[in-house]
SEPADO-659809 format. One line per 5 residues: number of its first residue (from 1); their letters; for each residue x, z, y of C-alpha. Coordinates in Angstrom, 1 decimal. Layout:
BEGIN
NUM = A = X/Z/Y; ...
END
This chain:
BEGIN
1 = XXXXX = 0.0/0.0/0.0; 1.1/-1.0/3.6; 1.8/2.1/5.5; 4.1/3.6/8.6; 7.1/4.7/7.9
6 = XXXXX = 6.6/8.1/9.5; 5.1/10.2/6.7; 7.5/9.1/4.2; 10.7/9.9/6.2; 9.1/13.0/7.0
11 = XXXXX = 8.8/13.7/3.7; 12.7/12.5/2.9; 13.9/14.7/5.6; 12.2/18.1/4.3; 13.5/16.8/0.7
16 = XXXXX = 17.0/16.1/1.3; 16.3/12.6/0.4; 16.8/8.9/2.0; 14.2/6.4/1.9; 15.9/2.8/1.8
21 = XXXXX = 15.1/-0.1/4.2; 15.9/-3.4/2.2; 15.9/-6.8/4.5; 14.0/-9.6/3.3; 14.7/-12.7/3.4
26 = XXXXX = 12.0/-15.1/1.5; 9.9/-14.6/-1.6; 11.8/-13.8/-4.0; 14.0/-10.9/-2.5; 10.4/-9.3/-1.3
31 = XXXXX = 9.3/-9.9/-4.9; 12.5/-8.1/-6.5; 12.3/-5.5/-4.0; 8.4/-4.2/-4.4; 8.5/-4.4/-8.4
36 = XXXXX = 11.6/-2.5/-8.0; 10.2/0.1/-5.6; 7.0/0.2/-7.9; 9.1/0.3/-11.1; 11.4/3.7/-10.0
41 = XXXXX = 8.1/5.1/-8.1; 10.2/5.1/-4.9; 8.5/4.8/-1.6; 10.5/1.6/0.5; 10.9/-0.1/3.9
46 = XXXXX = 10.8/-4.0/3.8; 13.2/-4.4/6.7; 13.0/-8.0/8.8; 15.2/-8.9/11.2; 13.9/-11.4/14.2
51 = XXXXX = 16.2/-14.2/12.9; 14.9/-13.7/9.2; 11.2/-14.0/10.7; 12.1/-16.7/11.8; 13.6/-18.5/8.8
56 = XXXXX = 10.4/-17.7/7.5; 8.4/-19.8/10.4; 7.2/-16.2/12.3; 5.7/-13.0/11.9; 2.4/-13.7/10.8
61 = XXXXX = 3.4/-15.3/7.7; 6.0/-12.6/6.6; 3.2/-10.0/7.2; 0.6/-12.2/5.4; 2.9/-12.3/2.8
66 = XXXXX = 3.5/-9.0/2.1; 0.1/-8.0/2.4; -0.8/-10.2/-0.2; 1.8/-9.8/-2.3; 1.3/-6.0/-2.2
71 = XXXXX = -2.1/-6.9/-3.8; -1.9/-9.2/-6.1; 1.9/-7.7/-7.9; -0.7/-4.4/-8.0; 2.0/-2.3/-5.8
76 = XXXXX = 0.9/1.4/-5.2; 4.0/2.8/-4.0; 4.0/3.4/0.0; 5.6/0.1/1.6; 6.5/0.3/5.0
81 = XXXXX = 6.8/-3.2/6.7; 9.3/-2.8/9.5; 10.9/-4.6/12.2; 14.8/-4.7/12.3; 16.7/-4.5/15.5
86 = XXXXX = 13.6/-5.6/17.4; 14.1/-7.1/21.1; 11.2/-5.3/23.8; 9.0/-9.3/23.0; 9.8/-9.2/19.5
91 = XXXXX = 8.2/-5.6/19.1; 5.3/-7.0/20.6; 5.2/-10.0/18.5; 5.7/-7.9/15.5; 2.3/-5.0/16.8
96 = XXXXX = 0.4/-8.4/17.3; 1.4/-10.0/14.0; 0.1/-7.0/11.8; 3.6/-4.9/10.9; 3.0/-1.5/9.8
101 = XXXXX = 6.4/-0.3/11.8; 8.9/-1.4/14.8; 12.1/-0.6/15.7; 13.2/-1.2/19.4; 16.7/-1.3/19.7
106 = XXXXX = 17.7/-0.6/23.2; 20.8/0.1/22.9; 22.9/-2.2/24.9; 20.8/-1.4/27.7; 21.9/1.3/30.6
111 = XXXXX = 20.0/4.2/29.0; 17.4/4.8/31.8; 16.1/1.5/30.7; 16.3/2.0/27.1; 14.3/5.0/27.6
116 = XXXXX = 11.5/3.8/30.1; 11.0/0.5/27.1; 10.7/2.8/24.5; 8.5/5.1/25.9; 6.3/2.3/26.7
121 = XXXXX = 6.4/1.1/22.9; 6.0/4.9/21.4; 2.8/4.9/23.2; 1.8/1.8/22.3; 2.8/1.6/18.6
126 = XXXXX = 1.3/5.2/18.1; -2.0/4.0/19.7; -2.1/1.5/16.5; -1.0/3.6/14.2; 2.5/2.4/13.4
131 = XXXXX = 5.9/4.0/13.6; 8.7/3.0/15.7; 12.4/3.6/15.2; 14.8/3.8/18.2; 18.6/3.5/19.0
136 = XXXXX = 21.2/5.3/20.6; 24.7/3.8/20.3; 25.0/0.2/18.8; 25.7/-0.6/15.4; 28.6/-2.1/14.8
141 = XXXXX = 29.5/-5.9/13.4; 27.1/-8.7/13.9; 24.1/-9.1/12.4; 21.3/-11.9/13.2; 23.1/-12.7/16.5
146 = XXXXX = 22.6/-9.0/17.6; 26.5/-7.6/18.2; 27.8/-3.9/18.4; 31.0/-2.5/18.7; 30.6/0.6/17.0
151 = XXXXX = 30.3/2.7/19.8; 29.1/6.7/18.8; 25.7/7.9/20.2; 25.4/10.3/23.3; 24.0/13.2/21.5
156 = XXXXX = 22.3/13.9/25.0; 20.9/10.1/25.5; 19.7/10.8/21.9; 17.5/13.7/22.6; 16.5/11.7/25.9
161 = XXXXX = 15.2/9.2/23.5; 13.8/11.7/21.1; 11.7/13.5/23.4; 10.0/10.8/23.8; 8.4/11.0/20.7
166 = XXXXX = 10.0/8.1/18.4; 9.5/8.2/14.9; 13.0/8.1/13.8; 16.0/7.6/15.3; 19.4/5.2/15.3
171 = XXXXX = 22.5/6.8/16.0; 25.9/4.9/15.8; 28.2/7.7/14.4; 31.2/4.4/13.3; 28.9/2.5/11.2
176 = XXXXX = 29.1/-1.5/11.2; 26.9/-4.2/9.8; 28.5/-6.5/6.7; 31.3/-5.9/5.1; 33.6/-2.5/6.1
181 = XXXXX = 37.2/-3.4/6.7; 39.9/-2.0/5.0; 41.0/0.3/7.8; 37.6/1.5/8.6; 38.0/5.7/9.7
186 = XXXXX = 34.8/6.2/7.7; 31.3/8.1/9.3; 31.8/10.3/12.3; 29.7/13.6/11.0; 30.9/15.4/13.7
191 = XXXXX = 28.9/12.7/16.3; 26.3/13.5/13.0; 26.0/16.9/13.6; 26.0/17.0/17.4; 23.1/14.5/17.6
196 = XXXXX = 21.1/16.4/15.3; 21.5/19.9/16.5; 19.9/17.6/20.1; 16.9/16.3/18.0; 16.2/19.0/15.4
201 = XXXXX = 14.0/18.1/12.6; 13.7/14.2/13.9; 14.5/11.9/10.6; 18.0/9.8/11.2; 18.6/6.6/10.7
206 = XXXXX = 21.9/4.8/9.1; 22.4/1.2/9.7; 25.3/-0.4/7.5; 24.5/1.1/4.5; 26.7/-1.4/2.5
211 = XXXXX = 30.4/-0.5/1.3; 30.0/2.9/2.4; 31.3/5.6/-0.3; 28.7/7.7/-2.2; 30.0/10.9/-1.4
216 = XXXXX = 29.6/9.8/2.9; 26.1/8.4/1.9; 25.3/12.1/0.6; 26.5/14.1/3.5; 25.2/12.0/5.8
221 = XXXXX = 21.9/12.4/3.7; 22.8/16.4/3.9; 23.0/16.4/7.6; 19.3/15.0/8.3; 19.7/11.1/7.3
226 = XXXXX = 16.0/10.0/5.8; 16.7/6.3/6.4; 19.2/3.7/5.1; 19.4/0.2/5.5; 20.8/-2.0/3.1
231 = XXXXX = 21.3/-6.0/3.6; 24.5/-7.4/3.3; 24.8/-5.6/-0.5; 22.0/-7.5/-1.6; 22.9/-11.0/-0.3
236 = XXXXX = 26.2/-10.6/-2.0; 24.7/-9.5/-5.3; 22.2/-12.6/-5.0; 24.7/-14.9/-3.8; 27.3/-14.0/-6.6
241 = XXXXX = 25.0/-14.2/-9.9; 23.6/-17.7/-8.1; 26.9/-18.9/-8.0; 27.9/-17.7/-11.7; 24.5/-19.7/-12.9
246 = XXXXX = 25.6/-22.6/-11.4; 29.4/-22.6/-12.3; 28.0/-22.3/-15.7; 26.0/-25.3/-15.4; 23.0/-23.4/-16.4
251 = XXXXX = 20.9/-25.6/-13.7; 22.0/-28.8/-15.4; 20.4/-27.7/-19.0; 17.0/-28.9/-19.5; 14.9/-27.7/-16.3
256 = XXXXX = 17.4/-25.2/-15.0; 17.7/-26.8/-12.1; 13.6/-25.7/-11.4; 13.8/-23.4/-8.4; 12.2/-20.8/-10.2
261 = XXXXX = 15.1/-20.9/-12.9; 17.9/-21.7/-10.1; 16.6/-18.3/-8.1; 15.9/-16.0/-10.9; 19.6/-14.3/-11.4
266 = XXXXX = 19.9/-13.9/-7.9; 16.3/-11.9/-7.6; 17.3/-9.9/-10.7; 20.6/-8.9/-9.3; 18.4/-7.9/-6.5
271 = XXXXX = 16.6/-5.7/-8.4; 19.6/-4.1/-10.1; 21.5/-3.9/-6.2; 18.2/-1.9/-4.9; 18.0/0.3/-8.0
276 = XXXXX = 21.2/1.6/-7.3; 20.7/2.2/-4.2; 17.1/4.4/-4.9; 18.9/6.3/-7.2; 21.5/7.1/-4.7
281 = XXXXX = 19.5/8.0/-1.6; 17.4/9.9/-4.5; 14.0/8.6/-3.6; 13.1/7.7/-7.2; 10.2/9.6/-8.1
286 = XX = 9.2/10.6/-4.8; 6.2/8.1/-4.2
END
């Protein structure tokens, strides 16, 4: 069932648990990703970014499509459909087009302005009944056009934005989008703990979620993180068993060159990629 996000990363903070936020890309991933979720009994956030929406010709149709997929795969797990790294007119597109939650990402503008946007969303998105997911500090890396250079959150900007009564919140604490680099200093928990001793009991959010080390994923999870995006991970995984199919010349036996052969190893790595990653945050179960 389409939901907000809010009650289930309530429920992962007070648990000690993180609800993962997997990006879709097309039909197949959103396929792997639900009977996954629905499988494990995990609640999950289809995350899509404005550049995925539109690869798949707008917002309507990824909402349509989840909607009806949602029905007719007989999914019962909460499903959150969420907007990645919104822009203030994609937000709006996103309300209009029938998403369940937004993020605004703010960041890169001077703060006064990130607050008086996302004010104006909070109101409107809680008016509608969806959630809305803020951010302090950009992400690092590039992702969809949208670049960050890593810088740490204000804890202070971060309770600005908090007070105003987001759902959950963003905080750049050294995390990048793609692939870490081998010198990466790892997650800055002390940036962790300072932003949540500003916002209390608010659920956290941490972008990135690829190629960082279990042990980090679980202190940050320890320190008030409910929310964790995974992307690149899964392209990889879909990308490399795709690639094996074909170097095997699997899609030149009989029909194996039928989309719906061509694309299977690549969803079921999918599958495998976002059960790992359930078990990890430890929201199997917790539906």
């Amino acid at each position: 069932m389409l939901v907000s996000a809010k009650e289930m990363l309530d429920k992962a903070r007070e648990g000690k648990y993180a609800v993962g936020q997997f990006n879709i890309n097309n039909l197949e991933w959103t396929k792997s990703i639900l009977l996954t979720a629905q499988e494990l009994q995990s609640p999950v956030i289809l995350g899509v970014s404005e550049g995925a929406g539109k690869y798949m010709t707008g917002f309507k149709t990824v909402a349509a499509m989840v909607k009806a997929m949602i029905e007719e795969l007989n999914i019962t797990v909460p499903v959150a459909l969420h907007l990645d790294h919104g822009t203030y007119e994609g937000c709006y597109k996103c309300i209009k087009a029938g998403f369940s939650s937004i993020m605004f990402d703010g960041s890169h503008y001077p703060i006064d302005e990130n607050i008086e946007k996302t004010k104006e969303l909070v109101k409107i998105a809680h008016a509608m009944g969806l959630s809305l997911e803020a951010e302090v500090g950009s992400i690092g890396g590039e992702e969809d056009g949208v670049v960050g250079l890593g810088e740490c959150a204000d804890p202070a900007e971060c309770k600005a934005i908090a007070d105003l009564g987001v759902d959950f919140l963003a905080a750049g604490i050294g995390n990048i989008h793609g692939k870490y680099p081998a010198n990466w200093p790892g997650l800055r928990f002390d940036v962790l703990e300072a932003v949540k001793a500003q916002v209390g009991n608010m659920p956290l959010v941490l972008h990135g979620g690829t190629g960082i080390p279990e042990d980090m994923i679980k202190k940050a999870i320890s320190l008030g993180v409910a929310k964790i995006n995974v992307n690149t991970e899964c392209q990889l995984t879909f990308a490399a068993a795709t690639r094996e199919y074909i170097e095997a010349g699997k899609d030149q036996q009989g029909k194996g060159y039928d989309p719906r052969k061509l694309l299977a190893p690549g969803a079921e790595a999918i599958k495998a990629t976002v059960k790992e990653k359930m078990e990890l945050f430890g929201s199997v179960g917790k539906a």
